[in-house]
C-alpha positions as CSV (number, residue, x, y, z in Angstrom):
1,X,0.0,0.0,0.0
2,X,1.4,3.1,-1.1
3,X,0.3,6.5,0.2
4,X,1.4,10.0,-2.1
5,X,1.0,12.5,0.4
6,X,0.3,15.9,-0.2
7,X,0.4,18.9,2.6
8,X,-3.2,19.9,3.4
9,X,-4.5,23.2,2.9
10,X,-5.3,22.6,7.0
11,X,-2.1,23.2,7.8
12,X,-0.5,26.4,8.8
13,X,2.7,28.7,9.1
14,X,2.8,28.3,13.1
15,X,4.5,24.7,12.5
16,X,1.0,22.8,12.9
17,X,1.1,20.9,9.5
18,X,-0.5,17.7,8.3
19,X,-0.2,15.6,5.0
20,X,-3.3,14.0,3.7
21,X,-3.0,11.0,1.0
22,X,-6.8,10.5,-1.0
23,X,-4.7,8.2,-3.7
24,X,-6.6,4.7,-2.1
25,X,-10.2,4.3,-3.4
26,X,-12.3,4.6,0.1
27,X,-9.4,5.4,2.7
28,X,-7.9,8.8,3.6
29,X,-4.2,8.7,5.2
30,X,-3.1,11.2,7.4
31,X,0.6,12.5,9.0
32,X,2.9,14.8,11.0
33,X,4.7,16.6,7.8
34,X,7.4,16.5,10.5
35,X,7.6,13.0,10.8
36,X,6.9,11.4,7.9
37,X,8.7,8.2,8.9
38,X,5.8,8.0,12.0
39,X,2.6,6.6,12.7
40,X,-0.3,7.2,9.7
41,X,-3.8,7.6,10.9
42,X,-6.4,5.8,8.2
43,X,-9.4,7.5,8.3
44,X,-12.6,6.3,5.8
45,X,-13.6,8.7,3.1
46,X,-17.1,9.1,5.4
47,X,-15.3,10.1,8.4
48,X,-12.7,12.5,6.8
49,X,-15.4,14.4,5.3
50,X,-17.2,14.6,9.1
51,X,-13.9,15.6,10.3
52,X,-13.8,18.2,7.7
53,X,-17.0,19.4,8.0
54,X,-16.6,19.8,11.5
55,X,-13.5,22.3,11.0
């Protein structure tokens, strides 16, 4: 499985950033930008989209 991460537009200037993958049909990956080599959260499509929303 191979996430292409991109930096989300949630991320900010203060140091508070996040990469989001949408390549995998149905999951959304998510990561530190400052630790790439660390944990990935997998979140459905449906739940990203609450979490979005939500912002």
């Amino acid at each position: 499985m191979q996430f292409d991460f991109v930096k989300s537009t949630y991320s900010n200037t203060a140091g508070e950033c996040v990469e989001v993958a949408r390549n995998l049909p149905g999951t959304v990956a998510v990561r530190d930008s400052k630790d790439p080599g660390g944990p990935i959260l997998r979140l459905s499509s449906t739940a990203w989209a609450e979490f979005a929303k939500a912002r």
